[in-house]
Residue, then its C-alpha position, 0 to 999 in steps of 0.5 A: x500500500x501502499x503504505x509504510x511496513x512493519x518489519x515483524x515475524x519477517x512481516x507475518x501477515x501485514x496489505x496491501x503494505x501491498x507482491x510481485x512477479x519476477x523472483x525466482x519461485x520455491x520449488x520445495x515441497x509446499x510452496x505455491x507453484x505462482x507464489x512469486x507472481x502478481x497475483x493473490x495467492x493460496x497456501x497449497x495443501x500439504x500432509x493434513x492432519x497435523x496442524x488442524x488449526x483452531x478448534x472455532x468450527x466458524x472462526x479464524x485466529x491468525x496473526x497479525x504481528x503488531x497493534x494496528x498503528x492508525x485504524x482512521x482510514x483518513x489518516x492512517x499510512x500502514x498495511x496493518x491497519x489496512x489488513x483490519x480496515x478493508x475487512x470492516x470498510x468499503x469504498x466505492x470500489x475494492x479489490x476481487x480475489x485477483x486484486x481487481x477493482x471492482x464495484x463495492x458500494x457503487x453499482x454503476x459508474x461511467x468514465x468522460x471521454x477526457x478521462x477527468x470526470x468519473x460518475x459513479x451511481x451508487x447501490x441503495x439500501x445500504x447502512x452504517x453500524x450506527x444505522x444511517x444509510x450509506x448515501x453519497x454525503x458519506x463520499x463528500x464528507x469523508x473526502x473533505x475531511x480527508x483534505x482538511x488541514x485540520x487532518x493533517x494526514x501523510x497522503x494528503x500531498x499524494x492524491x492531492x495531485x489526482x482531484x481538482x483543488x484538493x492541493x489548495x484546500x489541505x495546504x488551507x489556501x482554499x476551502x475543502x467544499x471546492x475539491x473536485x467531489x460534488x453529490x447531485x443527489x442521494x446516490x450519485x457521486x462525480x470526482x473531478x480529476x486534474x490529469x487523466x489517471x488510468x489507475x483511479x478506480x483502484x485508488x478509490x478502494x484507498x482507505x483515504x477515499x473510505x466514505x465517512x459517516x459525519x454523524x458517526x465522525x462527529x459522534x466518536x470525536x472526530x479526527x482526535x480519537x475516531x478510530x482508537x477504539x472499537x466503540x470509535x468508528x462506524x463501519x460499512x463493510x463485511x464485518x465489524x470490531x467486536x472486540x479489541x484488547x490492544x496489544x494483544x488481539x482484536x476480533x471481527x464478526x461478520x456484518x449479516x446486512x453486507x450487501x454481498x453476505x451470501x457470497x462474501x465473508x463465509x467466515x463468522x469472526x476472524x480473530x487477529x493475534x499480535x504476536x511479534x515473536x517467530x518462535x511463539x507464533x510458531x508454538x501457537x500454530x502447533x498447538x492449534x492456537x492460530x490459523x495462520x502464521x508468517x514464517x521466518x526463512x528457517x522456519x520455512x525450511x523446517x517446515x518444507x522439510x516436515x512436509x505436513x503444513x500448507x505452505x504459500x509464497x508471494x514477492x508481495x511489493x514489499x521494497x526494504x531500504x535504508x532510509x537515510x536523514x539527509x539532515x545528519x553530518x555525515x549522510x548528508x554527503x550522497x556518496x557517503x548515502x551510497x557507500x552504506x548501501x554498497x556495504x551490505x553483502x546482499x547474497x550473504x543478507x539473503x542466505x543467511x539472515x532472511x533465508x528465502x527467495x528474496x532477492x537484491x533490489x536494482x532500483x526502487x520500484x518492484x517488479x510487481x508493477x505494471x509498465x506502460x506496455x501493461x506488462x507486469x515487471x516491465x518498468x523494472x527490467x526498463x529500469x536496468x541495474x541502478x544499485x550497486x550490489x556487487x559487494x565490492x567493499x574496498x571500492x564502497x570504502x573508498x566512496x564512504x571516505x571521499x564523501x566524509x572528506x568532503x564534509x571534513x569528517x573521518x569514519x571514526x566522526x560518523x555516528x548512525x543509530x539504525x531506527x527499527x521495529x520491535x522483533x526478533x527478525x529485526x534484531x537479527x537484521x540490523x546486528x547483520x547490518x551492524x557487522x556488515x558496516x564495521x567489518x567491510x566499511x569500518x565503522x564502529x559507532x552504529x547502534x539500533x534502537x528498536x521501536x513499537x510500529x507506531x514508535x517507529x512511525x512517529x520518530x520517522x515523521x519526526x526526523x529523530x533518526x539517522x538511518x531507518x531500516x524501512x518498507x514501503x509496499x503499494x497502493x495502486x498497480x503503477x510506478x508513481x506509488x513508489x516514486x512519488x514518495x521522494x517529492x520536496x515536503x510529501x507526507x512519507x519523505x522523512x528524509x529531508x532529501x529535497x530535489x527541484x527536479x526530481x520533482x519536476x519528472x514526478x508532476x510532468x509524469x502526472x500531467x502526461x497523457x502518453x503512457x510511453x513518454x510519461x514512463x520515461x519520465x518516471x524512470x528518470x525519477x526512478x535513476x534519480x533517486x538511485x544516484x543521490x540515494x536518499x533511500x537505499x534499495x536493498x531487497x525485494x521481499x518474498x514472505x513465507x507463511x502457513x496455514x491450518x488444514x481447515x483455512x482456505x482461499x485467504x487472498x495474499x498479493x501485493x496489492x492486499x496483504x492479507x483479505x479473508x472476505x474469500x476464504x473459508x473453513x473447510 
């Protein structure tokens, strides 16, 4: 998503967060045979018996890893919270188990020949938790204040470069009632766009573009505490929140009046578990305590060679880097910025610490992404090479040298603190990285301070870090949701990292109409950010997972980490 990554139990079960086509796929006993497409996929059965899963004959408990950082689909950034909203929210559209857009509380919608105006009409008898009706004011009000300034979310900089006045309106220069989003009745809703974007209608299944029920906003206090408890939100979709004891697990029930009960959401309550730990998710499983588990590389591999558990595999849009602040003495040198990324043994990261099919990024964007031809991994491959991962360490040190001598620095000036989150996987990541930097770079001072997700994100927005090792997955099947993360001021570039004509490639891309030019224009942005790093690309990530005997059919794709609205029990 699309969205900002947990790093726990090899990020069990967290969206969209959102992959991908183009690694190499297990062949082991277990794993899917697609499990490195695009596409959503399913455990594949193994020996059953062993692990029956929970004894709930209408429920699921699987694990989601870590509490849900912002359950406010207005503002929230994460695919954990986004594996929760898209089970208890729908939006005009959302995603089919092939991760298509397809009509949610929309029953019709027509396209202008421009492509600048969508019409959608809506499905009648709809209600919210709260029993109002689902009418077309929820879509304006929800859109509004989304684009307010007293909202103050990290995605307002990005869509506000799809709907017409949303820029003016969120940077408080213009009132929300101008934004491109008009209701001419109780059941039409009309968005006006800035520039053609052929991927509308899957960011319309975006939490950030959720209708809203004013009453039921106001009601649970607005932007200051919607969404912090079950009893402080009101829902629209397949299920509701019957119960959530944070930090421990939060439960769902099935909405019997979902307009699509009969052939959506089989399951009664699914149940997610917060567990961060790989060996106690592991013992839950076995024990029949959970449904579902993420798997660490070696768990993986002792569970291919047992041969009794059903086992998936995805490249789930996931990109891992460091993100560097550019404000720091030292990182603010583009070569010292490469130099760390070139430090890390990539091969070695992948054997011998996330010991799966993952594999070395060569830019930025995944190769879960469509390119302009409509091929998925073709804007990758257009991309080429743009990292250095050849583990050539004396030439990396050489670099890293330069770049501190131009800021009248030595190795022994540079002070880096990785910033993480909590977890045994990521703390065996980052003393690799550690080791890595003091044994190929010769840096001693680098120290990790591991945080809860939502820590991790506020401490990013903060600035208050020098090197934060990072995910991002998403939000829609096209380049520019990696690309326009990096633009001067956008919600998600904690960085500080500011280049004019970065982002003039990222609003000339958006304006582009020619679906070959703009893509040369955002694999220039692409280039760019590789060259000057303010990010560094490490690795594409594929996650491992289990499932009991008795679940079947759980959606798990780039573009939707985790749907149980098409599952079932066996």
């Amino acid at each position: 998503m699309k969205k900002a990554l947990a790093l726990v139990l090899a990020l069990t079960l967290s969206l969209s967060l959102v992959a991908c086509g183009g690694g190499a796929s297990s062949s082991a006993a277990g794993s899917t045979a697609s499990g490195t497409t695009s596409g959503s996929t399913t455990a594949e059965p193994a020996g059953a018996g062993l692990y029956p899963g929970t004894a709930d004959p209408e429920g699921i408990t699987v694990n989601l890893a870590s509490e849900p950082p912002d359950m406010n689909p207005l503002t929230t950034t994460d695919s954990t919270s986004m594996n929760v909203l898209r089970h208890i929210y729908q939006g005009m559209m959302y995603l089919d188990a092939e991760d298509n857009a397809v009509p949610g509380v929309a029953e019709s919608y027509e396209v202008s020949e421009d492509g600048l105006t969508y019409t959608f009409k809506l499905k009648e008898g709809l209600t919210w938790s709260n029993g109002e009706p689902v009418t077309s004011a929820d879509f304006v009000f929800g859109l509004r204040t989304f684009f307010s300034p007293e909202t103050a979310g990290d995605y307002q900089s990005t869509w506000a470069t799809l709907i017409q006045g949303a820029e003016a309106a969120y940077k408080g220069q213009a009132p929300v009632e101008e934004i491109g989003i008009e209701a001419p009745d109780e059941y039409t809703v009309v968005y006006h766009l800035n520039n053609p974007a052929p991927y509308f209608l899957s960011v319309l299944a975006f939490p950030s573009f959720f209708p809203m029920n004013e009453k039921g906003w106001n009601d649970c206090g607005g932007v200051e505490t919607y969404g912090t408890e079950a009893d402080k939100m009101v829902t629209n979709g397949a299920y509701t929140i019957s119960e959530w004891l944070h930090q421990d697990h939060l439960t769902l029930t099935k909405n019997d009046s979902y307009w699509n009960a009969a052939e959506e959401a089989q399951i009664k309550t699914i149940t997610f578990r917060m567990i961060d730990d790989t060996n106690t998710a592991m013992n839950g499983f076995m024990t029949g305590e959970l449904d579902m588990i993420g798997l660490s590389g070696q768990q993986k591999v002792d569970l291919e060679t047992e041969g009794a558990a059903k086992l998936g595999q995805y490249l789930d849009g996931g990109v891992w880097y460091f993100e560097y602040n550019v404000t720091q003495p030292g990182l603010n040198n583009a070569k010292v910025r490469k130099a760390l990324t070139m430090g890390i043994d990539i091969p070695s990261l992948m054997e011998n610490v996330v010991k799966n099919d993952s594999v070395a990024a060569n830019c930025f964007t995944p190769p879960c992404v469509k390119g302009a031809d409509g091929e998925t991994g073709s804007f990758n491959a257009a991309a080429g090479d743009l990292i250095d991962h050849s583990s050539d360490f004396e030439a990396a040190k050489a670099l890293l040298e330069e770049g501190l001598a131009e800021e009248g620095m030595t190795v022994d000036d540079l002070e880096i603190t990785i910033l993480t989150d909590t977890g045994d996987t990521a703390a065996t990541q980052c003393a690799f990285y550690q080791e890595q930097w003091r044994t190929n770079l010769g840096i001693e001072n680098v120290n990790v301070d591991q945080q809860e997700f939502q820590s991790r994100l506020d401490k990013m927005s903060n600035h208050d870090f020098s090197v934060v090792f990072a995910g991002w997955s998403c939000d829609y099947n096209d380049p520019n949701s990696y690309l326009d993360l990096w633009i001067t001021g956008g919600g998600n570039n904690h960085t500080g990292w500011s280049n004019a004509e970065y982002d003039e490639l990222i609003n000339a891309a958006a304006q582009e109409p020619d679906a070959a030019a703009r893509e040369e224009l955002l694999l220039a942005a692409d280039k760019m950010v590789c060259e000057e790093q303010p990010v560094g690309p490490l690795y594409y990530r594929v996650r491992d997972y289990a499932c009991s005997d008795k679940l079947e059919g759980a959606v798990r794709s780039a573009f939707q980490d985790m749907n149980f609205l098409y599952a079932s029990i066996v």
